[in-house]
RODO-2510 file (C-alpha; in nm, 4 decimals, decimal comma):
residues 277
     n   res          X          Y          Z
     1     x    -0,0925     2,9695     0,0823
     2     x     0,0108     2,9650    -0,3026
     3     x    -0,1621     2,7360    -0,5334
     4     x     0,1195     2,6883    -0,7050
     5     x     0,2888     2,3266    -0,6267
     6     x     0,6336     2,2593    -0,6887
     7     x     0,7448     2,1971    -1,0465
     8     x     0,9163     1,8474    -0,9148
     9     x     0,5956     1,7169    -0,7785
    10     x     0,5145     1,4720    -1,0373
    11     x     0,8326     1,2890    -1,0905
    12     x     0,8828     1,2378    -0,7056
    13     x     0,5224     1,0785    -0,7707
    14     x     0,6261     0,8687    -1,0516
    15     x     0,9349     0,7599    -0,8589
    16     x     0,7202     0,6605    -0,5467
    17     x     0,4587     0,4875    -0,7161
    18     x     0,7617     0,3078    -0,9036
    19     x     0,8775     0,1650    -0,5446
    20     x     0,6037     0,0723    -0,4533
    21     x     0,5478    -0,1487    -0,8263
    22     x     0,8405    -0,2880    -0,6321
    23     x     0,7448    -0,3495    -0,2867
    24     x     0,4284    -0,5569    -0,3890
    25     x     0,6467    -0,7039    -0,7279
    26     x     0,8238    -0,8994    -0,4650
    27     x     0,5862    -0,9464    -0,2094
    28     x     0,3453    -1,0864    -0,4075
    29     x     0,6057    -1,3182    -0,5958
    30     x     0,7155    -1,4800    -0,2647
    31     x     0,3871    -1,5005    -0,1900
    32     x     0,2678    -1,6909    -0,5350
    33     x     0,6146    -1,9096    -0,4473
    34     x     0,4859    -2,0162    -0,0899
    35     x     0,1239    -2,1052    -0,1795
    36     x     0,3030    -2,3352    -0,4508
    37     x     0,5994    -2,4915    -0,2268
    38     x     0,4389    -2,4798     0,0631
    39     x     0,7441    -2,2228     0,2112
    40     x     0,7376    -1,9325     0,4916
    41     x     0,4931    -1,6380     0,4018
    42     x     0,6879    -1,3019     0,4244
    43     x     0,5732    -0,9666     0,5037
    44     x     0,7144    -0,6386     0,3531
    45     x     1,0240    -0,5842     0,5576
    46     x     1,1299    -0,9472     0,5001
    47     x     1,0288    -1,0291     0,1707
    48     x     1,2420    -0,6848     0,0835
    49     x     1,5316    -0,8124     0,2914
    50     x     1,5488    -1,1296     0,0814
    51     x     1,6431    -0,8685    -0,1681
    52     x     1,9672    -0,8309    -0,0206
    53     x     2,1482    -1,1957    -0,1233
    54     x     1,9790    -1,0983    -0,5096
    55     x     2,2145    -0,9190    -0,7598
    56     x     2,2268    -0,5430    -0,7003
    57     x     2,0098    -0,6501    -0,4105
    58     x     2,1368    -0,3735    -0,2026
    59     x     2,1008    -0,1157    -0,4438
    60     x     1,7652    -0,2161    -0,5526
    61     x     1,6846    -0,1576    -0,1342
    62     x     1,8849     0,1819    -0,1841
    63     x     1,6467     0,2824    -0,4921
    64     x     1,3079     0,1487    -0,3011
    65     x     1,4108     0,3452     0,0289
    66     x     1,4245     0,6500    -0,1666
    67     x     1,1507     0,5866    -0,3738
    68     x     0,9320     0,5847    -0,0783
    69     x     1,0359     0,8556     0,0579
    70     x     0,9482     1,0314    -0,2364
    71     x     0,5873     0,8773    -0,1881
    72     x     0,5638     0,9895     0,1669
    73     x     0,6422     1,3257     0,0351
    74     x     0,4256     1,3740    -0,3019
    75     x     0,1167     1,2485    -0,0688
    76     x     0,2201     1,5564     0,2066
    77     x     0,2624     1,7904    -0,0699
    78     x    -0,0861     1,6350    -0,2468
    79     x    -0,2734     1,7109     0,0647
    80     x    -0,1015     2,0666     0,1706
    81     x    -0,2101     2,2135    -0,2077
    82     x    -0,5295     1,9789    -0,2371
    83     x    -0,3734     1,8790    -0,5863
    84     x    -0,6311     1,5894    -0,6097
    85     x    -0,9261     1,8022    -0,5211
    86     x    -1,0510     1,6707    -0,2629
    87     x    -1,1850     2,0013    -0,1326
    88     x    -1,1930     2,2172     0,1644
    89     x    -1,4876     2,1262     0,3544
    90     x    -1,5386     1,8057     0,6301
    91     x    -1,5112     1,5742     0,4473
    92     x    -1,2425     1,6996     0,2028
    93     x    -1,0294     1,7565     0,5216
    94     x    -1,0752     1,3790     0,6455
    95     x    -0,8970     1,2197     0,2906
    96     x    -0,6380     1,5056     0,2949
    97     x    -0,5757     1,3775     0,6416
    98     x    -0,5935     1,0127     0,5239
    99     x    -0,2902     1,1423     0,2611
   100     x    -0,0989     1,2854     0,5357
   101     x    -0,1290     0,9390     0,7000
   102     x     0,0152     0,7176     0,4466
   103     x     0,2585     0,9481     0,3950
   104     x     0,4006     0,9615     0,7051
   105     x     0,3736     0,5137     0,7047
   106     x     0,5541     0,5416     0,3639
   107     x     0,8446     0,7789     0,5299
   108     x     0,8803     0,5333     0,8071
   109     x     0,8917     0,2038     0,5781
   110     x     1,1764     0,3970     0,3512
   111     x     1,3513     0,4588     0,6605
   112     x     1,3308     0,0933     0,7211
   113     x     1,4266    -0,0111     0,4357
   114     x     1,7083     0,2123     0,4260
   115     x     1,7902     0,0269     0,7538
   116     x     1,8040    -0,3138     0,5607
   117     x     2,0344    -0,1410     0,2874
   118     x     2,2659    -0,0955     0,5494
   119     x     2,2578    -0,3589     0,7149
   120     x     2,0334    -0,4261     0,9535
   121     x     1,7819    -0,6926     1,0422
   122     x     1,4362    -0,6729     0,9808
   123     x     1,1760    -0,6913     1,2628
   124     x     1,0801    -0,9704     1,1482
   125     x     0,7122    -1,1687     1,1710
   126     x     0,7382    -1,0334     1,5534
   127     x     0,6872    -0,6866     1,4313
   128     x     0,3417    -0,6553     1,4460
   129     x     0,3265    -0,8366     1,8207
   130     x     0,6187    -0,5844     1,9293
   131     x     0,4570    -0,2453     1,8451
   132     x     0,1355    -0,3774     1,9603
   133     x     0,2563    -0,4071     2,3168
   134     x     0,4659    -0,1195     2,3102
   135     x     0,1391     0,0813     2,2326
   136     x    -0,0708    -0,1322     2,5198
   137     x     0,2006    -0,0097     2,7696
   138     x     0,0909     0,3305     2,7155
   139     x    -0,2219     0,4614     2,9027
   140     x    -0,5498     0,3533     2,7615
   141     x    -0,3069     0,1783     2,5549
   142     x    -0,5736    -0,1102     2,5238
   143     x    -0,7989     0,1528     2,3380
   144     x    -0,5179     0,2668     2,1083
   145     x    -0,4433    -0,0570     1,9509
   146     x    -0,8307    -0,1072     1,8802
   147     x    -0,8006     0,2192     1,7023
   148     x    -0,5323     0,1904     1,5028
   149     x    -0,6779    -0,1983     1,3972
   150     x    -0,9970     0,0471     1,2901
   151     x    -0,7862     0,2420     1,0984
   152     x    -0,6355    -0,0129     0,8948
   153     x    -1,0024    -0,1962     0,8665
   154     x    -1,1469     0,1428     0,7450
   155     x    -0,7977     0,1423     0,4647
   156     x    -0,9002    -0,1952     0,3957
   157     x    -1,2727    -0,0549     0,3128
   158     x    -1,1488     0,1975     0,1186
   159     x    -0,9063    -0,0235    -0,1300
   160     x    -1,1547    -0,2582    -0,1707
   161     x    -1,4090    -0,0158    -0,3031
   162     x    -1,1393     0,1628    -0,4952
   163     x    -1,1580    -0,1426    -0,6845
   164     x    -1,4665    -0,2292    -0,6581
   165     x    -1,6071     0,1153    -0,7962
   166     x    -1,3506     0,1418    -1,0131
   167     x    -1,2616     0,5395    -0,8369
   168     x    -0,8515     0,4700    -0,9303
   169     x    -0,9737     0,5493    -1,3273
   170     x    -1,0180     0,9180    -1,2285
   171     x    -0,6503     0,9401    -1,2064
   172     x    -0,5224     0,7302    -1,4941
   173     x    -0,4868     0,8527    -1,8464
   174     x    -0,6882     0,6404    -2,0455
   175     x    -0,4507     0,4613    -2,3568
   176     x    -0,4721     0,1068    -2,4689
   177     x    -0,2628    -0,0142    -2,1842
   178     x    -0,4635     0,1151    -1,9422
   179     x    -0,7872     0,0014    -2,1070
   180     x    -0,6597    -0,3376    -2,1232
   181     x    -0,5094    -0,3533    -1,7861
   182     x    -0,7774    -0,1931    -1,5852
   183     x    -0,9124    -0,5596    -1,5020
   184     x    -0,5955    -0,6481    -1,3315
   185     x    -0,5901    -0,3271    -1,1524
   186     x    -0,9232    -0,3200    -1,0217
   187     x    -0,8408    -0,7171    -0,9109
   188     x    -0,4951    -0,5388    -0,7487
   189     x    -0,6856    -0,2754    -0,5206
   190     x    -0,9606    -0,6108    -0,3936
   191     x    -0,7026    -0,8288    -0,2766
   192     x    -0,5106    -0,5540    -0,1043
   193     x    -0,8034    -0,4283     0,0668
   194     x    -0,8750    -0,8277     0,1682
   195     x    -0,4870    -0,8477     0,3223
   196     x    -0,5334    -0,5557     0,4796
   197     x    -0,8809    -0,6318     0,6180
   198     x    -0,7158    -0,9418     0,7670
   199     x    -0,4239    -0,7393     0,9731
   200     x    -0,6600    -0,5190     1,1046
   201     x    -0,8788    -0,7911     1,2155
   202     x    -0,6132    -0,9359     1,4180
   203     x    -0,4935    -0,6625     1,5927
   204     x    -0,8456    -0,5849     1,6919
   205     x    -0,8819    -0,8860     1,8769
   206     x    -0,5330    -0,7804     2,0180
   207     x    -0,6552    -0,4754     2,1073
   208     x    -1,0302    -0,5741     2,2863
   209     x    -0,8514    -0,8216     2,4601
   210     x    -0,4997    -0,7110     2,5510
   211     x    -0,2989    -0,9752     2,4136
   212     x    -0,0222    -0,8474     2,1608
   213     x     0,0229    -1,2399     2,0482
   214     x    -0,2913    -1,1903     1,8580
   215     x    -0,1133    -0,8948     1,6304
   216     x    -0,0270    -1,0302     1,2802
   217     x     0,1664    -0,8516     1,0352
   218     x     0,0954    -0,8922     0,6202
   219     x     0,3439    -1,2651     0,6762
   220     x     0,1274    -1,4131     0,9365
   221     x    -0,1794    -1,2901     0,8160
   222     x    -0,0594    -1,4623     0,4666
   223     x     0,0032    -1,7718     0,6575
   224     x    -0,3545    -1,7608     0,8341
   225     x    -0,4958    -1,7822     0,5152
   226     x    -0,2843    -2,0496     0,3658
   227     x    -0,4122    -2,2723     0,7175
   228     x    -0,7682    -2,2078     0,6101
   229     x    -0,9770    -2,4911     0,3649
   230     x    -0,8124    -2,4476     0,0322
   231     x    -0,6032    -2,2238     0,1800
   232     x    -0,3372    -2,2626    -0,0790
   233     x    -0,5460    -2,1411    -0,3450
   234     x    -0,6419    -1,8498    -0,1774
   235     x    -0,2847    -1,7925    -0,1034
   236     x    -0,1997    -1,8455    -0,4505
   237     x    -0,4655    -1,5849    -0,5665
   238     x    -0,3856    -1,3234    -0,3230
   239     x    -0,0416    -1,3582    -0,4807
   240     x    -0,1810    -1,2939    -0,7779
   241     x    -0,3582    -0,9768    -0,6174
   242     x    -0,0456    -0,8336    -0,4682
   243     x     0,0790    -0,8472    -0,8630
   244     x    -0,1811    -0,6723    -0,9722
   245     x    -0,1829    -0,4309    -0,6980
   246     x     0,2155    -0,4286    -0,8199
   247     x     0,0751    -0,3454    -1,1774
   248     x    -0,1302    -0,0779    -1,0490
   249     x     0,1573     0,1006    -0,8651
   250     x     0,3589     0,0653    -1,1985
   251     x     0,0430     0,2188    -1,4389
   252     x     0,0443     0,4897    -1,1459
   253     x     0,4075     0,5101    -1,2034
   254     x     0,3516     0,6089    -1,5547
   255     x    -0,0278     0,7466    -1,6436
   256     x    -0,1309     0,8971    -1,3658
   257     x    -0,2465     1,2266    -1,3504
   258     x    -0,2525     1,5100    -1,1077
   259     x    -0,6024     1,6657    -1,1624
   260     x    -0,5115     2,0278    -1,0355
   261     x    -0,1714     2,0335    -1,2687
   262     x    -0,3997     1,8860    -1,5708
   263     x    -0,5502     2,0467    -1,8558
   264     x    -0,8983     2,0028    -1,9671
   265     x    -0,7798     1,7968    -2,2676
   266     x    -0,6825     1,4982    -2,0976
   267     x    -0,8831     1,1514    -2,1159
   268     x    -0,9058     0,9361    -1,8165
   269     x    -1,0116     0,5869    -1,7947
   270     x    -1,3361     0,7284    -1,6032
   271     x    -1,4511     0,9717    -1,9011
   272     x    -1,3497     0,7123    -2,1336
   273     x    -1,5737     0,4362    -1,9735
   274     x    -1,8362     0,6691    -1,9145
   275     x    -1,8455     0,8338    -2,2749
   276     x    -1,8810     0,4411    -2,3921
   277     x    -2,1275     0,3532    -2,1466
***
């Protein structure tokens, strides 16, 4: 295999980590706008759809369908030349595979949203519940759902001590935008991990006991929370999360770097915070 990547690698990056700025731009707005007025929660598909009545809201769908396509495929090209380094051995293999995965969801959302560009519904909040039985008609199908909930769970994990540990600064070029907006990001990657943690819990208890009306996509599970104690608030500040997880995506967009294709000479937030500590 050459170890050579192709010379178009990082712009299809920037491009998909600029959808995705977009994707969570919107979802978290609508989400900030029904913790305040006390409207619907949306999840991705529909929040995007309410694109469409906007101004150049089908284009915008047009640019974020292709944008995530191009995410889907700088993650399969990422893990085929192990541009971040994540190695060859066990456990290298596991997050190359974990790359391969979320690009492959990211080529299926494009499609979808490619779908609403054209015309199409979305799914709707009965997405989740659909799939979910689809996948508990199949044998052991029971079992599948419960792994796919620990899948998203062990995501879930993972964001939240991306953020937590602050591992995202490896990839971002340290500059006084990043330095002052590494709060927000870190704050992005908790409160993703926390809406993701809540879909997977729900389709766990789906999966253990074989009801598909326990599914809930990133709308109901939004909703859940906004039924809890102060659940407004926490609405409202997951909003705020799914901003700065929007922020993220858009400092991705522009500063991050791809450690194989970089020289020596670059600064990232990590050596910056660590030649200050």
């Amino acid at each position: 295999m050459s170890d050579k990547a192709p010379d178009w690698v990082v712009p299809v990056m920037r491009a998909g980590y600029g959808a995705r700025a977009l994707v969570y731009l919107v979802l978290g707005g609508l989400t900030i706008a029904a913790a305040w007025t006390g409207g619907q929660t949306q999840g991705t598909q529909s929040a995007l759809a309410s694109l469409k009545s906007a101004p150049f809201g089908q284009t915008l769908l047009w640019i974020i369908a292709l944008g995530l396509i191009c995410y889907a495929v700088w993650r399969l090209i990422a893990a085929w030349y192990d541009l971040e380094r994540r190695g060859d051995d066990d456990e290298g293999l596991a997050k190359r595979a974990g790359l391969v995965i979320t690009g492959l969801t990211h080529a299926a959302l494009g499609v979808a949203v490619a779908a609403l560009a054209m015309g199409e519904r979305s799914g709707g909040s009965g997405g989740a519940q659909d799939w979910t039985a689809k996948l508990m008609s199949l044998p052991f199908g029971k079992w599948l759902v419960a792994a796919v909930a620990l899948g998203i769970i062990g995501a879930a994990i993972h964001y939240v001590l991306k953020g937590w540990k602050r591992k995202y600064e490896r990839y971002i070029r340290v500059t006084s935008t990043t330095r002052k907006l590494d709060p927000l990001l870190r704050f992005g990657f908790v409160a993703y991990g926390v809406v993701l943690a809540i879909v997977g819990g729900f389709l766990l208890v789906a999966g253990l006991q074989s009801d598909p009306s326990e599914a809930k996509g990133i709308g109901d599970a939004l909703a859940y929370v906004r039924g809890q104690p102060f659940g407004r608030w926490m609405l409202g500040l997951l909003g705020l999360g799914l901003l700065g997880f929007a922020v993220e995506n858009a400092v991705e967009a522009v500063y991050r770097i791809v450690p194989r294709l970089q020289g020596p000479d670059v600064e990232t937030l990590r050596d910056y915070v660590e030649s200050h500590a």
